[in-house]
N, CA, C and O atoms as a DFTB+ gen file, in Angstrom:
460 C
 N C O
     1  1      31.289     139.330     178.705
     2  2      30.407     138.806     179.722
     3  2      31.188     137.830     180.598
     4  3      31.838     136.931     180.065
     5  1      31.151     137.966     181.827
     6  2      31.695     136.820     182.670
     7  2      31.149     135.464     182.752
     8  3      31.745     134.727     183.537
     9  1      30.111     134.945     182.099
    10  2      29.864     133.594     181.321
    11  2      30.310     133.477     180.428
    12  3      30.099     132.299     180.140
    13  1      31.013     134.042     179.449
    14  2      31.721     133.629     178.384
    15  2      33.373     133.664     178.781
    16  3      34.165     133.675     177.840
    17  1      33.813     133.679     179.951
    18  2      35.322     134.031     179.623
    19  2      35.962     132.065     180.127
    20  3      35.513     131.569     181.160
    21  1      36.693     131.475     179.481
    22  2      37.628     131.009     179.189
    23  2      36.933     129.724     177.584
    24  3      37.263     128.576     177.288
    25  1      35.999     130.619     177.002
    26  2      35.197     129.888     176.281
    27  2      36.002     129.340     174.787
    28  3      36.063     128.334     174.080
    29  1      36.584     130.818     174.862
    30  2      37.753     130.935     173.195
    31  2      38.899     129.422     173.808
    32  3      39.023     128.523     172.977
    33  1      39.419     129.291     174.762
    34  2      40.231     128.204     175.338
    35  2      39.365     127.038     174.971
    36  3      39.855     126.294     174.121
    37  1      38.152     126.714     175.442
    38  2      37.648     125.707     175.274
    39  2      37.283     125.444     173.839
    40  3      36.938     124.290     173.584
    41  1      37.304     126.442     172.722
    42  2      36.779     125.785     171.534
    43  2      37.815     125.669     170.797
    44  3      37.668     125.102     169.714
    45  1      38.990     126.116     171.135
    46  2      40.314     125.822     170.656
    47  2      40.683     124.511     170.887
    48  3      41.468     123.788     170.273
    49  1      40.149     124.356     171.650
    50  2      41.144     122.548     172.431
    51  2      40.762     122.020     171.967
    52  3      41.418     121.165     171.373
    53  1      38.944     122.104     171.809
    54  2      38.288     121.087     171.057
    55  2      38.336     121.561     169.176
    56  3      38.347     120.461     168.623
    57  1      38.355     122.249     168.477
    58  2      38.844     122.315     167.349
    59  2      40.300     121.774     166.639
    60  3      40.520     121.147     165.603
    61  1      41.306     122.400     167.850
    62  2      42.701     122.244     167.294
    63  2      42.943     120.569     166.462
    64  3      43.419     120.407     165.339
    65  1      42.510     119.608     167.299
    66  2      42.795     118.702     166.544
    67  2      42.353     118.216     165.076
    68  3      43.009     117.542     164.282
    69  1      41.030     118.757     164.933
    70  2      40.297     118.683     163.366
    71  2      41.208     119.583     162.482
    72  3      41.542     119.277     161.337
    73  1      41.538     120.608     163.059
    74  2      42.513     121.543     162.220
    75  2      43.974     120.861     161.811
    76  3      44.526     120.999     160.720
    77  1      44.342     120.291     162.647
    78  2      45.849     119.313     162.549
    79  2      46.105     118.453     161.472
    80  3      46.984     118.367     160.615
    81  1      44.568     117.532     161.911
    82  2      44.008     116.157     161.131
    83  2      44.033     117.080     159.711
    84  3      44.868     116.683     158.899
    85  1      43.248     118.236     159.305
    86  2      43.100     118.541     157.647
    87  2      44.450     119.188     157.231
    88  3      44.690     119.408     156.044
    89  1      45.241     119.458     158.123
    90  2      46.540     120.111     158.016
    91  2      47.307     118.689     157.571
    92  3      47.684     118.884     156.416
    93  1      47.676     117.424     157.966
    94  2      48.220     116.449     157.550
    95  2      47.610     116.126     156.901
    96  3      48.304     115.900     155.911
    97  1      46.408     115.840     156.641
    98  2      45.698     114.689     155.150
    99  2      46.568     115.778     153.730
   100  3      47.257     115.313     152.822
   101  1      46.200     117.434     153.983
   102  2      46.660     118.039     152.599
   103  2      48.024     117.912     152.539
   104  3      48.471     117.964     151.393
   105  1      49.015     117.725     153.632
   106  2      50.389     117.707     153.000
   107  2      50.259     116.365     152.310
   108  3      50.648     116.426     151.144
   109  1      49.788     115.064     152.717
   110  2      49.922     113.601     152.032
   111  2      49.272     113.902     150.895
   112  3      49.602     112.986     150.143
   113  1      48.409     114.761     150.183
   114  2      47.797     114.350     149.427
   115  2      48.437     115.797     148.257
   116  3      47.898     116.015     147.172
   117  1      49.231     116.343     148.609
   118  2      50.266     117.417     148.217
   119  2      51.534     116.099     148.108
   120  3      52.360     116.172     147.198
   121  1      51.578     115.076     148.987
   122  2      52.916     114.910     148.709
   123  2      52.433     113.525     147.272
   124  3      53.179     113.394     146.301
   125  1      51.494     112.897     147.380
   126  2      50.878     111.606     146.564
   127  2      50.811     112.508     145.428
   128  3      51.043     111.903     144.381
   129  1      50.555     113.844     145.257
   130  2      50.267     114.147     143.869
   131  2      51.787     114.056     143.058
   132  3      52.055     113.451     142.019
   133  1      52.761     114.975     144.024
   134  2      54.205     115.155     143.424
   135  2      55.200     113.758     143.038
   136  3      56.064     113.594     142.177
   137  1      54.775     113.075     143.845
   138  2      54.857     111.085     143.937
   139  2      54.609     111.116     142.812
   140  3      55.419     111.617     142.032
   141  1      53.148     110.472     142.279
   142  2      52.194     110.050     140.893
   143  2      53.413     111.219     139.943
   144  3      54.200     110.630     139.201
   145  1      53.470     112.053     139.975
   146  2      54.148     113.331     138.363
   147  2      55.613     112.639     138.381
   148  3      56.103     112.394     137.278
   149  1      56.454     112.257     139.698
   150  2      57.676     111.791     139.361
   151  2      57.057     110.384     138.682
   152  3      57.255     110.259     137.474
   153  1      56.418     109.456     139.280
   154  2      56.116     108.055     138.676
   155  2      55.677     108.325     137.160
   156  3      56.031     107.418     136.407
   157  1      55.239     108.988     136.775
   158  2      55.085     109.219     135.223
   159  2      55.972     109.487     134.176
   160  3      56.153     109.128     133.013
   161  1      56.497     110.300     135.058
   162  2      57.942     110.948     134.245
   163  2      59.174     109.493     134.248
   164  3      59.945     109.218     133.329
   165  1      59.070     108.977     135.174
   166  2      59.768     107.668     134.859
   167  2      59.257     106.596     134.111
   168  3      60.027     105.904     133.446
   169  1      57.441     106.262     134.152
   170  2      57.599     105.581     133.585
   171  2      57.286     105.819     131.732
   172  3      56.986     105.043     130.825
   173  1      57.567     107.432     131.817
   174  2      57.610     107.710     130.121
   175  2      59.007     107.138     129.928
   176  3      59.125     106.200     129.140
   177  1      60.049     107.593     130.550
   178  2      61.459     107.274     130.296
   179  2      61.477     106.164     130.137
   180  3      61.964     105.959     129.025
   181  1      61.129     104.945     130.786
   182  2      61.413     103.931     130.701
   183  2      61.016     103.027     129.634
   184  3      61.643     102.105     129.112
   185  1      59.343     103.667     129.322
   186  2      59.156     103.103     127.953
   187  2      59.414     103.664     126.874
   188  3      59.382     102.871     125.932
   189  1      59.681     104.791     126.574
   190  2      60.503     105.368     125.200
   191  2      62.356     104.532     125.423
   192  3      63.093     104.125     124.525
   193  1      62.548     104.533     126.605
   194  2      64.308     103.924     126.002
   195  2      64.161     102.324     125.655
   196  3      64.930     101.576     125.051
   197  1      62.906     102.084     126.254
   198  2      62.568     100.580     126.102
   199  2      61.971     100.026     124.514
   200  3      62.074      98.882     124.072
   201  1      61.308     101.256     123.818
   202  2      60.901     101.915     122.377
   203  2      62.144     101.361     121.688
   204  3      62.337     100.361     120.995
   205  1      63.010     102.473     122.167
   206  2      64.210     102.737     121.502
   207  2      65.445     101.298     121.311
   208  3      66.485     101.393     120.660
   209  1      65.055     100.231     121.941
   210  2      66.020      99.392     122.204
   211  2      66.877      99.420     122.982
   212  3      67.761      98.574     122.855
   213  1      66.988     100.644     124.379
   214  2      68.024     100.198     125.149
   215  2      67.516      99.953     126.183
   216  3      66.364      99.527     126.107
   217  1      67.967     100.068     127.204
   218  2      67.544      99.118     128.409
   219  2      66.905     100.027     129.114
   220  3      67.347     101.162     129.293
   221  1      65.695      99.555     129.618
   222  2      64.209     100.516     130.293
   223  2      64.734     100.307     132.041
   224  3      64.164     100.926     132.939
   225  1      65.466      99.698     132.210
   226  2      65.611      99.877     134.146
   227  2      66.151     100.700     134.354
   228  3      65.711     101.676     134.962
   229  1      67.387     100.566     133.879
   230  2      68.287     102.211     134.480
   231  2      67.436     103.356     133.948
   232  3      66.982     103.974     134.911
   233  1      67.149     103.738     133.103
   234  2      66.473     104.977     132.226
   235  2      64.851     105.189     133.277
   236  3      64.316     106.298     133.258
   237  1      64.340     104.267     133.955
   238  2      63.338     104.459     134.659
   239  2      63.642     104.664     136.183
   240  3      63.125     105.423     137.003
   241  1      64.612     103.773     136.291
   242  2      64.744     104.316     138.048
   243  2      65.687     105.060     138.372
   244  3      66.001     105.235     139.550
   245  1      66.520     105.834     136.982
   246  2      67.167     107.108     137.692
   247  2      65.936     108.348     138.173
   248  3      65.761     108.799     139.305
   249  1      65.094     108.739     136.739
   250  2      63.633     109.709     137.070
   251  2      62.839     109.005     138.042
   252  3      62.089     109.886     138.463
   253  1      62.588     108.051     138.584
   254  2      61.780     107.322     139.478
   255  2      62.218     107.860     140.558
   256  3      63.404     108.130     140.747
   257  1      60.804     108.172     141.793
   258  2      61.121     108.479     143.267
   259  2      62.074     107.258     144.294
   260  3      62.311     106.239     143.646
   261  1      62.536     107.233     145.513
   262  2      63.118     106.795     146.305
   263  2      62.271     106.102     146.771
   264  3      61.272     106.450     147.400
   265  1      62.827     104.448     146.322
   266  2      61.827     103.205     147.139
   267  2      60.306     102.852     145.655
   268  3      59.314     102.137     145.801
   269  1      60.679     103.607     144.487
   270  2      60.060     103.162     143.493
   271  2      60.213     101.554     143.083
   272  3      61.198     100.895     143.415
   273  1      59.118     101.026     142.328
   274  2      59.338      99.545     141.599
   275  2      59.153      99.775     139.955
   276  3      58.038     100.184     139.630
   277  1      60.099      99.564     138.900
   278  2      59.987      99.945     137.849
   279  2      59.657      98.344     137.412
   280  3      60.294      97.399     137.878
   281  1      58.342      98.172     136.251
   282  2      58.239      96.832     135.543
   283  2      58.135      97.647     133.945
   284  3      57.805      98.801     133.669
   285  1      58.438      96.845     133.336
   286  2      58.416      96.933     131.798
   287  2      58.199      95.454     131.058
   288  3      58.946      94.476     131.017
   289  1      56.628      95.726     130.384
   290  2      56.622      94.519     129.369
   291  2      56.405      94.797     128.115
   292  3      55.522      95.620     127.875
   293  1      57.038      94.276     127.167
   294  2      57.240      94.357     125.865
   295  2      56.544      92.872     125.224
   296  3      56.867      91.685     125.254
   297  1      55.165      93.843     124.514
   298  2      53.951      92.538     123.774
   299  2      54.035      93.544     122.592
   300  3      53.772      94.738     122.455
   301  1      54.601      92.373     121.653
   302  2      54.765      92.897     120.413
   303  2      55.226      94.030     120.003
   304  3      56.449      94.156     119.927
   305  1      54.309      95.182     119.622
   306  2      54.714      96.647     119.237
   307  2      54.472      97.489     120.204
   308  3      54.716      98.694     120.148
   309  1      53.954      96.873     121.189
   310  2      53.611      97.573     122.530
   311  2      54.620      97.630     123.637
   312  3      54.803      96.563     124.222
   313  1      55.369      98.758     124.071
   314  2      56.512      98.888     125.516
   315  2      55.266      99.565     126.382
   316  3      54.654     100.616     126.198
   317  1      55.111      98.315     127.621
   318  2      54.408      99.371     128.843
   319  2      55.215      99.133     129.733
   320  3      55.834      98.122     130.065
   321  1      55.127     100.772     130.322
   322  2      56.272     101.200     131.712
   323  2      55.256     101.579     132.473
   324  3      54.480     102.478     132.151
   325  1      55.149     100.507     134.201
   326  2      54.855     100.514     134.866
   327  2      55.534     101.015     136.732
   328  3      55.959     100.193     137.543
   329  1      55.461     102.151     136.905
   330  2      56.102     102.361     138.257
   331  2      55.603     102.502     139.417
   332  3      55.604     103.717     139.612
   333  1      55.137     101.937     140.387
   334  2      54.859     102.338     141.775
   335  2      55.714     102.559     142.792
   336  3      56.742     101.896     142.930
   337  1      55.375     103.464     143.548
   338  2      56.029     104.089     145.033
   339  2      54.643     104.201     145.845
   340  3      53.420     104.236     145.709
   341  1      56.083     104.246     147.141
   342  2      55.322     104.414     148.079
   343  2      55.028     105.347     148.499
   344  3      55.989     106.109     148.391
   345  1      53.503     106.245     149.371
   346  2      53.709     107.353     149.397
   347  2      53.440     107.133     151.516
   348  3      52.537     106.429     151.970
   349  1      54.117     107.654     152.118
   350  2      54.330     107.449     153.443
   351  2      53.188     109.250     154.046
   352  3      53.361     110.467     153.977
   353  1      52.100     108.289     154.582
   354  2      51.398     108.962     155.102
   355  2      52.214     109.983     156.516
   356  3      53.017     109.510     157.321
   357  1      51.687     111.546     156.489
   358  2      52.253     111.871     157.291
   359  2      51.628     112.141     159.108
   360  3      51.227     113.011     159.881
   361  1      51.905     110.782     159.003
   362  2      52.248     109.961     160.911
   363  2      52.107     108.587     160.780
   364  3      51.338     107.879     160.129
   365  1      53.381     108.287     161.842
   366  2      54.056     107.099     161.726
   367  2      53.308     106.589     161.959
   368  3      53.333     105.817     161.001
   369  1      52.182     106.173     162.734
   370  2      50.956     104.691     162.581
   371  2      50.102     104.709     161.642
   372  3      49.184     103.895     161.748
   373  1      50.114     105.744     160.274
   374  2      48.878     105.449     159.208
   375  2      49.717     104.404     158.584
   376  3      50.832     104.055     158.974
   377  1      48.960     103.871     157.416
   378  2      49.705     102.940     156.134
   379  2      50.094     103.714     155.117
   380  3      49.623     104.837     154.939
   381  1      50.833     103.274     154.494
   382  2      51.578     103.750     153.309
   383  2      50.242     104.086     152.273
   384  3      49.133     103.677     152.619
   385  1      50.379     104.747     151.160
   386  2      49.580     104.971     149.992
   387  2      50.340     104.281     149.013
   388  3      51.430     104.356     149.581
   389  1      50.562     103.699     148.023
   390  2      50.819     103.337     147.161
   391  2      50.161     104.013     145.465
   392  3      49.016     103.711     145.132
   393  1      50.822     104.687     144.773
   394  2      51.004     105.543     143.697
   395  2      51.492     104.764     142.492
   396  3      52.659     104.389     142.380
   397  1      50.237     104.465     141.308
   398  2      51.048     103.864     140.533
   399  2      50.960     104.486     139.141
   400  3      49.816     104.892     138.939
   401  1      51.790     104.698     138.107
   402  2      51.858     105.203     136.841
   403  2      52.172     104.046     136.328
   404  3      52.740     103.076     136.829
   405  1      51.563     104.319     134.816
   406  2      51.652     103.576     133.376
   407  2      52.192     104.123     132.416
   408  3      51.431     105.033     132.088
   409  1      53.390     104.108     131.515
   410  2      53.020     104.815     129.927
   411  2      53.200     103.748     128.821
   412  3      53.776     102.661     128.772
   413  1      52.712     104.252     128.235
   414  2      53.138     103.089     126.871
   415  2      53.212     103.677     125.289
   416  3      52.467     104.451     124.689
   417  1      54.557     102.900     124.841
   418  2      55.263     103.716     124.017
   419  2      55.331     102.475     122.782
   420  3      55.334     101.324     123.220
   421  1      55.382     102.638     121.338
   422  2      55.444     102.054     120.276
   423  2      56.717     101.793     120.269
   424  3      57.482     102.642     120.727
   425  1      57.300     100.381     119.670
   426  2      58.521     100.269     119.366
   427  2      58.869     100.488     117.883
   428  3      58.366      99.983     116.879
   429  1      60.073     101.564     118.048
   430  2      60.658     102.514     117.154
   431  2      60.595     100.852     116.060
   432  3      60.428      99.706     116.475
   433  1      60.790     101.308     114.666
   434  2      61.225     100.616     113.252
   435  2      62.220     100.510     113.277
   436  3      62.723     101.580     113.623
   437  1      62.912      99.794     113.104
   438  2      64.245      99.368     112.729
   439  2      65.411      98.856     113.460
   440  3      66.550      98.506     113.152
   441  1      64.301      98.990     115.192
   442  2      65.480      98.910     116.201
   443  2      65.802      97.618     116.643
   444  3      64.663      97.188     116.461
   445  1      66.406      96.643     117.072
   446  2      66.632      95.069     117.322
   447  2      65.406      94.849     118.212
   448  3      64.999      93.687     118.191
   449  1      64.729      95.693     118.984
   450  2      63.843      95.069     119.835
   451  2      64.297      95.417     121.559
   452  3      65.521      95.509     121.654
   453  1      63.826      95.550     122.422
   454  2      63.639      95.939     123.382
   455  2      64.924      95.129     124.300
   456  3      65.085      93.986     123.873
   457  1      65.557      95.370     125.087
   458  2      66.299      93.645     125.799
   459  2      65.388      93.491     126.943
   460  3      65.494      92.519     127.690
């Protein structure tokens, strides 16, 4: 019909951007998930070597993502490994997300104790 012709143009222009917007929220929230699985995986490492008596920083921020914060406190029989990163929203004027993991690991018998 010649009332409908440049109509497909007009609902494109006005759609495209809602389509963009859900196209970036799922990569950030694709990239915050893969973030959180590395932050775990470090901070298991960090509290089993921290378990184990050797030193929980290096052992956590080699598996830890880029721009991670590794903490480790040792209360009594308890090692908790704490890691957050940042997760960088994708476009440069949102704010960062911040991603944080916990694990906590028993300290092994017999070992001198955590340093």
């Amino acid at each position: 019909m010649p009332q409908d012709r440049g109509s497909f143009t007009a609902e494109l222009a006005a759609g495209l951007p809602a389509v963009l917007l859900l196209l970036l929220a799922g990569l950030t929230a694709v990239d915050a998930v893969t973030t959180k699985a590395a932050c775990l995986g470090a901070a298991r490492e960090a509290a089993l070597a921290a378990s184990r008596g050797q030193p929980a920083g290096p052992a956590g921020a080699e598996a830890a993502p880029a721009g991670a914060e590794v903490s480790v406190v040792v209360d009594g029989e308890r090692v908790t490994a704490t890691v957050r990163a940042p997760v960088r929203a994708l476009g440069a004027r949102l704010p960062r997300i911040v991603v944080v993991a916990t694990a906590v690991a028993a300290v092994e018998p017999g070992t001198p104790g955590p340093p």
